[in-house]
C-alpha positions as CSV (number, residue, x, y, z in Angstrom):
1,X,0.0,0.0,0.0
2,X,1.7,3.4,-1.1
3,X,1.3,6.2,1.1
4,X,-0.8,8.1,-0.6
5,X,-3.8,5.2,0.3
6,X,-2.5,4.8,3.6
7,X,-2.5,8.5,4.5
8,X,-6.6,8.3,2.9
9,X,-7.3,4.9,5.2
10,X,-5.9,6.8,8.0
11,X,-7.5,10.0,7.6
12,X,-11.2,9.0,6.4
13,X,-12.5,7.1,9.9
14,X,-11.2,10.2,12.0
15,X,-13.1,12.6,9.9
16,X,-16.4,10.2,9.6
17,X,-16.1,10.4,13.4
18,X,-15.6,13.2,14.4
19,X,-18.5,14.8,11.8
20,X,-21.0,12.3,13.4
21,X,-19.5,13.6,16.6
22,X,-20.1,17.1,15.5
23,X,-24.0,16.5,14.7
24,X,-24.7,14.6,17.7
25,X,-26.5,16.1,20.6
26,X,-27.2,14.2,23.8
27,X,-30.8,13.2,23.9
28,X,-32.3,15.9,26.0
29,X,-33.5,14.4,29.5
30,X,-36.5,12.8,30.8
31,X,-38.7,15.2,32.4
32,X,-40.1,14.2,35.8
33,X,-42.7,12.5,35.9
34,X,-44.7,9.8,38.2
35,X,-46.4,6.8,36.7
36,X,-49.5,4.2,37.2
37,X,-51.2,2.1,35.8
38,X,-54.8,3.3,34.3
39,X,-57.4,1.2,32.6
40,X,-57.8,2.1,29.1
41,X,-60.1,-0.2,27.9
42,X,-63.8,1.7,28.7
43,X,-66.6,3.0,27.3
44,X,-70.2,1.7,25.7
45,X,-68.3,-0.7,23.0
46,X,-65.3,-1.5,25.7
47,X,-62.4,0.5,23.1
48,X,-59.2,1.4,23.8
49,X,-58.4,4.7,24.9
50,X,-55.4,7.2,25.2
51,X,-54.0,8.2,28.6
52,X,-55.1,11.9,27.1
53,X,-58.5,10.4,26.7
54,X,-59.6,9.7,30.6
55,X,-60.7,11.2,33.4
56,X,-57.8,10.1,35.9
57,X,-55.6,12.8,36.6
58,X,-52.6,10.4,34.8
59,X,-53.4,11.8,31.8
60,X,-49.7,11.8,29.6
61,X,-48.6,8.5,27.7
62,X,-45.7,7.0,28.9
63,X,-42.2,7.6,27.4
64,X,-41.0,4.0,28.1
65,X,-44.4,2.4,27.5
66,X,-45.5,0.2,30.4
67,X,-41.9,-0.4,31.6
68,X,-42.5,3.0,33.4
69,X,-44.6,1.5,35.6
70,X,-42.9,-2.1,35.6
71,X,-42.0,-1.3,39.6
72,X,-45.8,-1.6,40.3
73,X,-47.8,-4.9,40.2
74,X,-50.9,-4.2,37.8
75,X,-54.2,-4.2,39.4
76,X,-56.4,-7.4,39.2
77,X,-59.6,-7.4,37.4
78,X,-62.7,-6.3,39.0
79,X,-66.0,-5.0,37.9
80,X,-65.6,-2.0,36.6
81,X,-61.9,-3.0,35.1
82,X,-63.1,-6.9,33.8
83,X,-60.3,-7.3,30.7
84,X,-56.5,-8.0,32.7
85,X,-55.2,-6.8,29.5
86,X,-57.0,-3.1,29.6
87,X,-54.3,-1.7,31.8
88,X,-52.1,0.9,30.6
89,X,-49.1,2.5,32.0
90,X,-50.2,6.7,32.0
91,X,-48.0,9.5,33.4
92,X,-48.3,13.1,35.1
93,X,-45.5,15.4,35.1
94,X,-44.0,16.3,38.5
95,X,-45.0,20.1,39.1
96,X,-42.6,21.9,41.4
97,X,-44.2,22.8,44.3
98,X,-46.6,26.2,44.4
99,X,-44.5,29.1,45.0
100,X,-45.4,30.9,48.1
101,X,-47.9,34.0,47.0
102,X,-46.6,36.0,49.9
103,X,-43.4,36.1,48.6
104,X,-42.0,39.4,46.5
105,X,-43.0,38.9,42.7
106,X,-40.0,38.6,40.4
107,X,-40.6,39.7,36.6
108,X,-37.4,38.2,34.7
109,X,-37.3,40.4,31.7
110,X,-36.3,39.2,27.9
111,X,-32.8,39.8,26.7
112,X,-32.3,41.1,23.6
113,X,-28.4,41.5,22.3
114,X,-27.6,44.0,20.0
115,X,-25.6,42.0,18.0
116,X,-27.3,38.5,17.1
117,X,-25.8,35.4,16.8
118,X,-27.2,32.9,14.1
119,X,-28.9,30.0,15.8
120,X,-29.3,31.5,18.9
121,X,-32.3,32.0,21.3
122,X,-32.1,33.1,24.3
123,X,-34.9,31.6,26.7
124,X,-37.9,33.8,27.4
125,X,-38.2,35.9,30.7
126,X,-41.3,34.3,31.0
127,X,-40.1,31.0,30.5
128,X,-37.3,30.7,33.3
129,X,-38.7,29.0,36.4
130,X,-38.5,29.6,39.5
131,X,-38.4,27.2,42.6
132,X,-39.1,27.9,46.3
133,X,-37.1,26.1,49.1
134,X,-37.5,27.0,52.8
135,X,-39.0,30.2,52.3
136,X,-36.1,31.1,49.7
137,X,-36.7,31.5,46.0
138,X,-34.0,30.3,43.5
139,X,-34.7,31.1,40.0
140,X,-32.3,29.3,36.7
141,X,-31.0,32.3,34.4
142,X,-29.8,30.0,31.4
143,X,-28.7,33.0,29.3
144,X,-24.8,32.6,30.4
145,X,-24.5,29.3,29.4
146,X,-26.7,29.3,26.2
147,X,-24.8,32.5,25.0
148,X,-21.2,30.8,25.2
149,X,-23.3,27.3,23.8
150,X,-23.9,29.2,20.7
151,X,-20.8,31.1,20.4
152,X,-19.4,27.6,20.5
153,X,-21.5,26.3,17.8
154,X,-20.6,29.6,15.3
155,X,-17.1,29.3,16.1
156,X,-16.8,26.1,15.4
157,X,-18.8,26.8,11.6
158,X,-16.3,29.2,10.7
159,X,-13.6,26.5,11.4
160,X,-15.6,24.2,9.1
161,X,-15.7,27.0,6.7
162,X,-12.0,28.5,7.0
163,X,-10.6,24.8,6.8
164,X,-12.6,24.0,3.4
165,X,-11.3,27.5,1.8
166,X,-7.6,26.2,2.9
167,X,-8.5,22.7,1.7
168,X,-9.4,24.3,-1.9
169,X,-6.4,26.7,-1.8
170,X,-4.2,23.2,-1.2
171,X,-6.0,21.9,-4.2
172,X,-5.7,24.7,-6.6
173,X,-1.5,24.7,-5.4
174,X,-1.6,21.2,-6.6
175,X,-3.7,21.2,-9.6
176,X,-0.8,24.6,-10.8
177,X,2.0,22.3,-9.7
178,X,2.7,21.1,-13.2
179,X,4.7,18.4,-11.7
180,X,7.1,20.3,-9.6
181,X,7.8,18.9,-6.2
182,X,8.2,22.1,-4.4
183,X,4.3,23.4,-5.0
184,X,3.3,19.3,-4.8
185,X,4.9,19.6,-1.1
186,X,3.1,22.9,-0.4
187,X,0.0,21.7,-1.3
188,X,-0.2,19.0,0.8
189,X,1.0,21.3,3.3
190,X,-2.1,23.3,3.2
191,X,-4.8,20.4,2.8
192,X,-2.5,18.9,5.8
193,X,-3.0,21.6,7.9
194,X,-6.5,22.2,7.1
195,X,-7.8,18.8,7.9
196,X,-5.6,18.9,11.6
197,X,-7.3,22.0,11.9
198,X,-10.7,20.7,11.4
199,X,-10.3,17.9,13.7
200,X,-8.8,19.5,16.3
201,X,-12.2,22.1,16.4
202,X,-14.1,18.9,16.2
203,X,-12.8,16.9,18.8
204,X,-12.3,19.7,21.1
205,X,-15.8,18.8,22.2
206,X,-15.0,14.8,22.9
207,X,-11.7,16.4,24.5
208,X,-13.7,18.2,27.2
209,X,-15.6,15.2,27.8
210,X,-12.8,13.0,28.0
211,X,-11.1,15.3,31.1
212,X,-14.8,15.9,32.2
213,X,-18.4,15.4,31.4
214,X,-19.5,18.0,33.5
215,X,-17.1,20.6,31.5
216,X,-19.7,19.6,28.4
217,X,-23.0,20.6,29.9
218,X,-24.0,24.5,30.8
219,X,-25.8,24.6,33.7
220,X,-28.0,27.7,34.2
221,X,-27.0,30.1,37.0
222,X,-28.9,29.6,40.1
223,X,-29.9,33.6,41.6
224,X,-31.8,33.0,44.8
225,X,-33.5,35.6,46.6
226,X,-31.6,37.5,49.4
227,X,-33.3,36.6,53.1
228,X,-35.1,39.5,54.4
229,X,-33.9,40.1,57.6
230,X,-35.7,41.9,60.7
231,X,-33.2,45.1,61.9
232,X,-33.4,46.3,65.3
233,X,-32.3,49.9,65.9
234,X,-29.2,50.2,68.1
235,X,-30.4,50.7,71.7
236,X,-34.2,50.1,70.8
237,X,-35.0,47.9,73.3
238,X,-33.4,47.9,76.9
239,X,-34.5,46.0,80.8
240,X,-36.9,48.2,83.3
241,X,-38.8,47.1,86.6
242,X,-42.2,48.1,87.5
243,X,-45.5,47.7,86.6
244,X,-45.3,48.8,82.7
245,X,-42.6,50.2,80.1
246,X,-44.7,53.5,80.3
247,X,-45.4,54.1,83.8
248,X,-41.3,53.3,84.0
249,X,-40.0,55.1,81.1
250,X,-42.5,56.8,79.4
251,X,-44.6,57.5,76.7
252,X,-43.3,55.6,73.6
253,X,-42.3,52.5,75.5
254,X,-43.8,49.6,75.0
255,X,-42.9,45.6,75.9
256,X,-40.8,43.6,74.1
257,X,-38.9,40.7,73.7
258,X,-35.6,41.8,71.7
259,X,-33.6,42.6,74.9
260,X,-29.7,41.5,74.4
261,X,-28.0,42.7,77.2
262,X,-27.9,41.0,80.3
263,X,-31.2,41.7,82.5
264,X,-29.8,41.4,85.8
265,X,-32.6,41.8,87.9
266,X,-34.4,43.7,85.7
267,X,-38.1,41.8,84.3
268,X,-39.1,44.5,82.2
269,X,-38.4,44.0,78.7
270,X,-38.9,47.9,77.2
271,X,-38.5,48.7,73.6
272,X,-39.0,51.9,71.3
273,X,-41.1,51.0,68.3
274,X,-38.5,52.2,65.7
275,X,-39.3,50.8,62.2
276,X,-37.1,47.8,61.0
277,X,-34.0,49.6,59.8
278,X,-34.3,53.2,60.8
279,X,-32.6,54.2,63.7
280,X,-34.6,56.1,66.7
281,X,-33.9,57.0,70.2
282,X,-36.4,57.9,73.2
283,X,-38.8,60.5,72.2
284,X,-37.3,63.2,73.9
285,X,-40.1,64.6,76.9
286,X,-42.8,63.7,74.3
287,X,-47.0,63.1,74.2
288,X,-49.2,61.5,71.3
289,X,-51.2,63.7,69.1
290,X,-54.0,61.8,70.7
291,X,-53.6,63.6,73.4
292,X,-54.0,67.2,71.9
293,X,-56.4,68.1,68.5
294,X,-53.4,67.9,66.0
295,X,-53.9,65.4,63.1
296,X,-51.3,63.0,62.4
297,X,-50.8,60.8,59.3
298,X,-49.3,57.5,61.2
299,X,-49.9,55.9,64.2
300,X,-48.5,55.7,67.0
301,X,-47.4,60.1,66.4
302,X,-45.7,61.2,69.2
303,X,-44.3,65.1,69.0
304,X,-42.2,66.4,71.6
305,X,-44.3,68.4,74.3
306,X,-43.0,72.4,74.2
307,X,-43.1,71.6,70.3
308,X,-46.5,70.9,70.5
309,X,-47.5,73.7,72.4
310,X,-46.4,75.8,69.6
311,X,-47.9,74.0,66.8
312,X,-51.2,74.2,69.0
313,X,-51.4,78.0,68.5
314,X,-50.7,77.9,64.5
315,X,-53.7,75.2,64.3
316,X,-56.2,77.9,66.2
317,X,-55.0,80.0,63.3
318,X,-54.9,77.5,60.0
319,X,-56.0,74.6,60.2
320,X,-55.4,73.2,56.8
321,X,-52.4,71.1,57.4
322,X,-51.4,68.1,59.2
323,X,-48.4,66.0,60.5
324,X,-47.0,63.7,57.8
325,X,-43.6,62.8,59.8
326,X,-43.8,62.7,63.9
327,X,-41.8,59.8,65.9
328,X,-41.0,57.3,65.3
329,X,-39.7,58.4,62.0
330,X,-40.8,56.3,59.0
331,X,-37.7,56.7,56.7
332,X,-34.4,58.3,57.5
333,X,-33.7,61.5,57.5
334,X,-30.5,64.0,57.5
335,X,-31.7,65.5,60.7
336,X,-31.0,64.1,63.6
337,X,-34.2,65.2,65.4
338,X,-36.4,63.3,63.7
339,X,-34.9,60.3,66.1
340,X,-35.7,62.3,69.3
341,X,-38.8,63.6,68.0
342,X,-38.2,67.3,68.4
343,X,-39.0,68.3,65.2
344,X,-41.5,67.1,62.6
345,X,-42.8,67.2,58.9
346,X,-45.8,69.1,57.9
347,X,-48.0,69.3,54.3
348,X,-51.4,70.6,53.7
349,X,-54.4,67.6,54.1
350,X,-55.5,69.1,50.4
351,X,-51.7,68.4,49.3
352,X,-52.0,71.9,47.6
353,X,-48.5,73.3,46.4
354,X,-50.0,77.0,45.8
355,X,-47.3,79.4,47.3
356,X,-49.5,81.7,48.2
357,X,-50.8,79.2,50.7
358,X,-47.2,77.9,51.7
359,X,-46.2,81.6,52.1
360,X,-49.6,82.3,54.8
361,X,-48.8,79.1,56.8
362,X,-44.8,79.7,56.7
363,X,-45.6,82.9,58.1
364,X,-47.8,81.7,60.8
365,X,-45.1,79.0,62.0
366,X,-42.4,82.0,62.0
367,X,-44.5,84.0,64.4
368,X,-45.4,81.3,66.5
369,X,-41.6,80.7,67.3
370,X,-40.8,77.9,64.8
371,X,-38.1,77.1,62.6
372,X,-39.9,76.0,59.3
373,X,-38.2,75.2,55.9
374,X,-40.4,74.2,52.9
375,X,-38.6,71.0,51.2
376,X,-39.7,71.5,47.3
377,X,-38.2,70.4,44.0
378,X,-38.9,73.7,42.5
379,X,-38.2,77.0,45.2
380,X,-37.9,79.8,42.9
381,X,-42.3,81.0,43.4
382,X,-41.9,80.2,47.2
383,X,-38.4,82.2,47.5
384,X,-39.8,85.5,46.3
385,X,-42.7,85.3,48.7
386,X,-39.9,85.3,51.8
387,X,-40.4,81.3,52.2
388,X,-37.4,79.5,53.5
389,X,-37.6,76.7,51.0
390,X,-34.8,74.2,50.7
391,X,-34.5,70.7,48.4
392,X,-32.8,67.5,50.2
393,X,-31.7,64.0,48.8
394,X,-34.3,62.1,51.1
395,X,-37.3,64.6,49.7
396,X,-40.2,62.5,49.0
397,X,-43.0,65.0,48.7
398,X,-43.4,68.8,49.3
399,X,-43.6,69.6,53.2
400,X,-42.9,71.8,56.0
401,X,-40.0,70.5,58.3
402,X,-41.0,72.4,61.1
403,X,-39.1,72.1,64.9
């Protein structure tokens, strides 16, 4: 055998292989599912019907036929199932288990790339699932691993292509050659290195496998849902004796259970009801707004007592407004007495942003001994009326900040 035959022998089984490697795809895998046997065989003329076609909840025909359910004896024949032979193995898919409607919704939106790649989709938003385990939710985000899939997958067409435009520039040197040995041994040069191109593209797939099967399968990124976690403010909650937190500390105290420190012999557990997350400290010589005729937006409101006094003589003289923002404070602010309660936010019950209005009501907290500033996006009409108006990051709504 000359070489020329051997070197085709050789080199026709590895590229047979590794194209039939190329096109194959694992079969994708069996989806969960639970089987039973059913009977089939029903109906006025006692025909044979579909797994799709009864009532039982086992409604889906079985991939494997009736070795599915070959690890379950098959009912005997009674009355209403006579014919031993009218039993058939149906399926139902195994649904995940319900995700828990209290938890946050997640909307996983669509990607869309600005530069497409041919052959690939990316999955749905829609179609990503979610799972919940323990009260946590862990959705699969395929798109990583699909993306470098089909990179793969175009990457290795352009080998396919590159190596066959080398192959036919090999061919072309030889078919020019007229004989010489020079551009003969060129030639076969480039076909050479075209075909060791081609299969080393190709087998770099059955190369990965070879080290390790798992370096062959993408699996989808696994994002669970951070914990929420419960935050005490710092110094919330501390140990008292007597009858009650109020009658012992006063008004804004109320019983708890998230004492840390050691109790001694202390059996009181007191704590300020700060909101999770935003930091208060004892209202400082406060009453609730229950006790006086000023409207407050939340409950409990407590305002610090001399400061209430004050805003007692501007409602005998405008009534229009109320407290949006007493203690404890419902979002953190810049000022610090929004912890002790020794200031608080204002706005008209109307919501009104006329500042003609704001101007008659700053005027009235001025002469009543307040310090008022008028938090707006926009201060330019309330500046030339002689308003104090200011704009700050944490800003939610137009209001007075009044203490």
């Amino acid at each position: 055998m000359n070489s020329k035959k051997l070197k085709i022998f050789l080199y026709l089984p590895l590229i047979i292989f590794f194209i039939a490697n190329f096109f194959y795809y694992p079969p994708p895998a069996k989806a969960a599912q639970t089987c039973s046997w059913t009977y089939l065989n029903w109906g006025a003329f006692n025909t044979r019907k579909s797994c799709n076609g009864t009532s039982a909840q086992y409604s889906v025909e079985a991939v494997g036929g009736d070795s599915d359910c070959a690890a379950q004896s098959k009912p005997p024949p009674s009355g209403l199932a006579p014919d031993p032979n009218g039993w058939g193995c149906c399926c139902k898919p195994d649904t995940p288990s319900p995700l828990n409607t209290t938890m946050p919704y997640i909307k996983i939106p669509d990607v869309n790339l600005q530069i497409n790649i041919p052959g690939l989709n990316l999955t749905k938003g829609s179609a990503i699932t979610c799972t919940e385990k323990a009260g946590i939710k862990t959705c699969n985000i395929p798109w990583i691993s699909e993306y470098i899939a089909g990179i793969y997958k175009y990457a290795i067409g352009i080998v396919g292509i590159l190596a066959a435009v080398v192959l036919m520039v090999g061919g072309v040197l030889w078919i020019i050659a007229g004989g010489s040995a020079t551009m003969i041994g060129e030639a076969k040069s480039w076909i050479g290195a075209s075909l060791t191109g081609l299969v080393i593209a190709l087998c770099s797939y059955l190369i990965l496998y070879q080290v390790n099967p798992a370096l062959t399968v993408f699996q989808p990124l696994k994002v669970a849902q951070v914990k929420k976690e419960t935050i005490i403010a710092t110094g919330a909650c501390k140990w008292a004796t007597g009858a009650n937190c109020f009658r012992t500390l006063g008004y804004g105290w109320e019983e708890g259970t998230e004492c840390k420190e050691d109790k001694g012999e202390n059996t009181l557990c007191c704590c300020l009801p700060c909101k999770p997350g935003i930091a208060c400290e004892a209202c400082n010589n406060c009453i609730p707004t229950s006790n006086s005729t000023i409207d407050c937006k939340e409950t409990p409101c407590l305002i610090n007592s001399d400061l209430t006094s004050k805003l007692l003589v501007v409602k005998n003289q405008d009534s229009s407004w109320r407290v949006t923002e007493g203690w404890p404070p419902t979002v953190t602010h810049l000022d610090d007495c929004h912890k002790k309660g020794t200031c608080v936010d204002i706005n008209f019950i109307n919501k009104t942003e006329d500042p003609d209005a704001v101007a008659k009501l700053y005027k009235i907290f001025v002469n009543a001994g307040l310090r008022a500033v008028y938090e707006h996006k926009d201060c330019i009409e309330y500046r030339r009326r002689g308003v104090n108006c200011n704009i700050y990051p944490t800003t939610t709504a137009p209001s007075f900040h009044v203490e």
